[in-house]
C-alpha positions in Angstrom: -18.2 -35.6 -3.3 -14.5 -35.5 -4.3 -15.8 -34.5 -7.7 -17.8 -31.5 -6.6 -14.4 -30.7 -4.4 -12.7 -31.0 -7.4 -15.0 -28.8 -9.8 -15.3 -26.2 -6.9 -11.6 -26.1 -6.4 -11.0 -25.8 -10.0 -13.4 -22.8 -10.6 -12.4 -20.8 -8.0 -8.6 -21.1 -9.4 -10.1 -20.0 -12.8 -12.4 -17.5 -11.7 -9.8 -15.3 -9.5 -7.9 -14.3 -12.1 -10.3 -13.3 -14.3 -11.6 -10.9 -11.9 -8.1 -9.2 -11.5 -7.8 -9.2 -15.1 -11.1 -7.0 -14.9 -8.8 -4.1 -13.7 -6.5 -1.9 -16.0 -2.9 -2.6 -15.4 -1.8 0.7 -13.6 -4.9 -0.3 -11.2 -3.6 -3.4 -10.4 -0.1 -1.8 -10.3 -0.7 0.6 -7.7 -3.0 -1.6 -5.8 0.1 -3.9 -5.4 1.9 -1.1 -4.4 -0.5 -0.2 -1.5 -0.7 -4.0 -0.5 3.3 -4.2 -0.3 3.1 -1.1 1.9 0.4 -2.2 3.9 2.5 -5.5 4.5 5.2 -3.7 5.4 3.9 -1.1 7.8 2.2 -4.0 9.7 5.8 -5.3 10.4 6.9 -2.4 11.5 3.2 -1.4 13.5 3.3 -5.3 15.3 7.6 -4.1 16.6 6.3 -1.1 17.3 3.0 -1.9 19.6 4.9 -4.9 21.1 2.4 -7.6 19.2 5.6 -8.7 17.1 9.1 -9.3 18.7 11.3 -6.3 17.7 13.9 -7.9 15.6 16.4 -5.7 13.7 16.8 -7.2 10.3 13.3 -7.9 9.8 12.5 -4.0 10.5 15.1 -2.6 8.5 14.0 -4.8 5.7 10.3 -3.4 5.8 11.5 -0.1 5.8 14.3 -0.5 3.1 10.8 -1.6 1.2 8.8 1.6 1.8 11.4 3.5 1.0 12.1 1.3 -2.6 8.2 1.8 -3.1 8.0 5.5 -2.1 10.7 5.8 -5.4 8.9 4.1 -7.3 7.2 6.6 -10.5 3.6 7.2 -9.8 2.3 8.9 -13.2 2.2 5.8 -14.8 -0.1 4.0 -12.6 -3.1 7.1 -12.1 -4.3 7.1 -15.7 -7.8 9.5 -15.8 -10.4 7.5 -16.0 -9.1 4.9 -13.4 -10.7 6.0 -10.6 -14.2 4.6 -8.7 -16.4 6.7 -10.5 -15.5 4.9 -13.7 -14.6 1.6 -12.7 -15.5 -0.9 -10.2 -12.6 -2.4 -7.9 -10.7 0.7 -6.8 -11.3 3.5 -4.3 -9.6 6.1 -5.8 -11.7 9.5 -6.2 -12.0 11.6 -9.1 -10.8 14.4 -7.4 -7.2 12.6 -7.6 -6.9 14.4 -10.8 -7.9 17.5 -10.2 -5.5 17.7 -7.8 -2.6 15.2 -9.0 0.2 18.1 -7.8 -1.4 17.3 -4.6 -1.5 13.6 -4.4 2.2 13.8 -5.7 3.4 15.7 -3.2 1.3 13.7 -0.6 3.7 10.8 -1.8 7.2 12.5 -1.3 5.9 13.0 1.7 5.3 9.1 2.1 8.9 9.1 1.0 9.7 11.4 3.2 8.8 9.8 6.2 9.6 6.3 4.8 13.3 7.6 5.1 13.5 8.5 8.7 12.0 5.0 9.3 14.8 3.9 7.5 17.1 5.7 9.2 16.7 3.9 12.3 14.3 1.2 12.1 17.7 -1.3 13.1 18.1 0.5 15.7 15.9 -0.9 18.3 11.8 -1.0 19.1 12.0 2.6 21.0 12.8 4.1 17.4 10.1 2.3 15.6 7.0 4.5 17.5 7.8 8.0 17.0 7.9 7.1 13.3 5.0 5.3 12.9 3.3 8.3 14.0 4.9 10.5 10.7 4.2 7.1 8.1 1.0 7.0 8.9 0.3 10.5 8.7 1.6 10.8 5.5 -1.3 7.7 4.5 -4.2 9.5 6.2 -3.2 12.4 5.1 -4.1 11.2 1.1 -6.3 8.9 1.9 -8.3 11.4 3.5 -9.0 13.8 0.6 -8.2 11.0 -2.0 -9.7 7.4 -0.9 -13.6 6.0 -1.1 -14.3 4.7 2.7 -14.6 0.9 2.2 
């Protein structure tokens, strides 16, 4: 039994990896990128419906990251061809490149809104709300035209 733990164990610690491997590099780049902001807004979304005690440093800190990942270049990680379409593992649509003015300025406006969180996300739980509302606009509002549903 411990053997077949063992062997099981093993392979799935091998395995993983060489799924992720399966995606190009500015895939897997942007996907991390998405994660960390997902992390991130789910601080601030838990302060902000109550779920997670409201403490200060911890909000400013997952704000000071969406704003270090809205900064962060974009061309680099939307080569053509990288989209669901073509490869398996992402969600992206091929109209992403048709319309990559678009998508860009879909991000400043990430950015954008990222920086108002900023602005006061210290400042106590009653500032978090009203900001949510303009961060995850700014999501929808690519991931609307630009996403695959799940």
């Amino acid at each position: 039994m411990k053997s077949s733990f063992t062997a099981l164990a093993a392979l799935a610690v091998f395995a993983a990896p060489a799924f992720a491997q399966d995606l190009p590099q500015p895939v897997k780049a942007r996907q991390g990128q998405f994660n960390i902001m997902a992390l991130n807004l789910g601080v601030l979304g838990g302060m902000a419906r109550g779920s997670v005690d409201y403490d200060a440093e911890a909000a400013q800190a997952a704000a000071d990251s969406l704003v270090a990942v809205s900064k962060i270049s974009q061309m680099a990680m939307w080569p053509e061809g990288s989209d669901a379409d073509s490869i398996d593992g992402t969600r992206a649509l091929p109209a992403i490149w048709g319309n990559i003015d678009d998508v860009m300025a879909k991000w400043a406006d990430f950015g954008t809104a990222a920086e108002a969180m900023a602005a006061v996300a210290g400042t106590g739980k009653d500032a978090i709300g009203p900001n949510m509302g303009a961060l995850g606009g700014a999501c929808k509002a690519c991931h609307d035209t630009y996403r695959a549903p799940e």
